[in-house]
C-alpha positions, 0 to 999 in steps of 0.5 A, a space after each residue: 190762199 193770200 188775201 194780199 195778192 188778189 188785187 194783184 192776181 186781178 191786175 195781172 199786168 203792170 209796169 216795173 221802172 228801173 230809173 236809177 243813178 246810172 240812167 242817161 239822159 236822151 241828149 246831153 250830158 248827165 246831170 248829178 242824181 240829186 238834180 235829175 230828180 229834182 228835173 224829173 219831168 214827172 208830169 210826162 212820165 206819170 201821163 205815160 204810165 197812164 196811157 200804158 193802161 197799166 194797173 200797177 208801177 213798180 219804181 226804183 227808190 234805190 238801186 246800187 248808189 243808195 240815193 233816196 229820191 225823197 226825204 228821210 231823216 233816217 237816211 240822212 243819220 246814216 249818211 248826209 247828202 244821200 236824200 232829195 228835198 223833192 218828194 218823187 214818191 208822193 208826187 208819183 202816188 198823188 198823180 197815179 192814184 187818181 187813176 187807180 194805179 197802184 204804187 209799188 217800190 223796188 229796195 236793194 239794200 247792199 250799195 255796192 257802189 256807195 263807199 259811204 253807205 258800204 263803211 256806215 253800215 258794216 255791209 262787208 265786215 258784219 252783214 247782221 249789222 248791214 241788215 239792221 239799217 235795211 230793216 231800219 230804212 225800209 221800216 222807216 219809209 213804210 211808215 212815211 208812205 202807209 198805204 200809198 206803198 202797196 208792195 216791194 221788191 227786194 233785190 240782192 236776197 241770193 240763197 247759198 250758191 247764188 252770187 255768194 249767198 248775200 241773203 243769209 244776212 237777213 232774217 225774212 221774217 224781221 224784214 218782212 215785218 220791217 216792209 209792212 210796218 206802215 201798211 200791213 196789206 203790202 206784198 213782198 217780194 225777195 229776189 233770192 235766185 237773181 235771174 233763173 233759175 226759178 224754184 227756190 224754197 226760201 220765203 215760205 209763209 213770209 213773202 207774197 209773191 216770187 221775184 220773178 226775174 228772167 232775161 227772157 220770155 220762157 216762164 210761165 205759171 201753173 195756176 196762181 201760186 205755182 210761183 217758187 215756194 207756193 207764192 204769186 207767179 209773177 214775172 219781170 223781164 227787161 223790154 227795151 234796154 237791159 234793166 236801166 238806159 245806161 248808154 246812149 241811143 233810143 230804148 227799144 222793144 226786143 220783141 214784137 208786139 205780137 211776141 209780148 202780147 201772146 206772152 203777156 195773154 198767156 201769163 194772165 190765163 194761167 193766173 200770173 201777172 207780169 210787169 213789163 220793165 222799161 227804162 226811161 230816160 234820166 229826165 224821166 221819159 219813156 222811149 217813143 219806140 217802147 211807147 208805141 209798144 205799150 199803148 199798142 198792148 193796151 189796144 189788144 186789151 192786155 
């Protein structure tokens, strides 16, 4: 049995947020990242999260550009001008918090889209080094936040024979131990499959919970730990639009209230727990369509 996951197993539904530097805002042009966080409109999006009655957020710190959306000097030793002034996380613990909502953070260390991330960290020509500065930079950003932090999701961990086995790179345990530097209760996730199909042995004994990842809403568990390698079942499945609001128009729900409660019902009923992903808008907001979903489900007692 693992201590760590209990309150995770017991909050069974949560949010997972993908706002990253590729999200569009509802009209206008798109703002450079580093203004569209310090225009983040945290007070309506944080007000949203709480009337989902969601008892947990998973949010995006870095997702292909690695741009932080707070500071770190640990960052900026590596490459400047790739941190905010303005501190999202702590203002997003500071205000969910108070409403016993827990915080979590998603990290993919690859930067496939940053050049100068890519050169500073030897991602294409020596991966150990690349996996140094991953460890580095999440060890780092756990000791900042300590037990405001809860748990991670690893993105781009891939075992051989998925997207070129990307995750042979790093060593599970030393970034494991990276993760829970400044909160040793934190769950991990590694994302080692990408989306379906489910079942890998990677992670035994070292992660807390399985990635989960699918396009759509077909898993479902077998007890607590009938997750790849024995871990948490937990389940991800974009809701509105695919992972981020890249283009333009209103995000919303693909499935029917009904669809996503009897999915989400059932989920809980067997021991897991899933996170419904949605996509927010660049200035921070939740589309009113996917809105309407949410607080429909917290209604039906999800």
């Amino acid at each position: 049995m693992n201590e760590r996951v209990e309150w995770f197993k017991k909050a069974g539904y949560g949010l997972f947020c993908h706002w990253t530097t590729h999200s569009v805002p509802k009209n206008g042009d798109k703002k450079p990242h580093a203004q569209a966080i310090l225009d983040f409109d945290i007070d309506t999006f944080t007000k949203q999260i709480i009337d989902t009655g969601a008892r947990f957020l998973f949010f995006t710190i870095t997702h292909a550009d690695m741009f932080l959306p707070f500071p770190l000097k640990e960052m900026d030793d590596i490459i400047p001008n790739h941190t905010s002034k303005r501190d999202l996380i702590e203002e997003l613990y500071e205000r969910l918090s108070k409403h016993n909502i827990k915080l979590m953070v998603y990290f993919n260390g690859e930067g496939s889209t940053n050049s100068e991330w890519e050169s500073a960290t030897s991602f294409k020509t020596d991966p150990r080094t690349h996996a140094e500065y991953c460890y580095k930079i999440t060890e780092a950003i756990s000791k900042k936040y300590g037990d405001k932090i809860c748990g991670w999701w690893i993105d781009c961990c891939y075992e051989p024979g998925i997207c070129g086995g990307r995750g042979l790179r790093y060593d599970y345990q030393r970034y494991a131990n990276a993760l829970r530097a400044g909160n040793p209760n934190s769950i991990v996730a590694f994302n080692f499959r990408g989306v379906e199909p489910w079942g890998s042995e990677w992670g035994r004994g070292i992660a807390d919970f399985q990635a989960g990842e699918e396009n759509e809403l077909k898993h479902y568990p077998n007890g607590q730990f009938s997750g790849e390698s024995g871990l948490q079942w937990f389940g991800l499945c974009w809701m509105d639009d695919f992972w981020v609001h890249e283009k333009t128009g209103e995000p919303t729900p693909v499935y029917s209230n009904e669809e996503a409660l009897n999915y989400i019902n059932k989920v809980k009923e067997n021991g897991g727990v899933f996170a419904y992903n949605v996509a927010p808008y660049q200035e921070g907001h939740i589309s009113d369509k996917t809105m309407e979903q949410l607080i429909w489900l917290k209604e039906q007692g999800v």
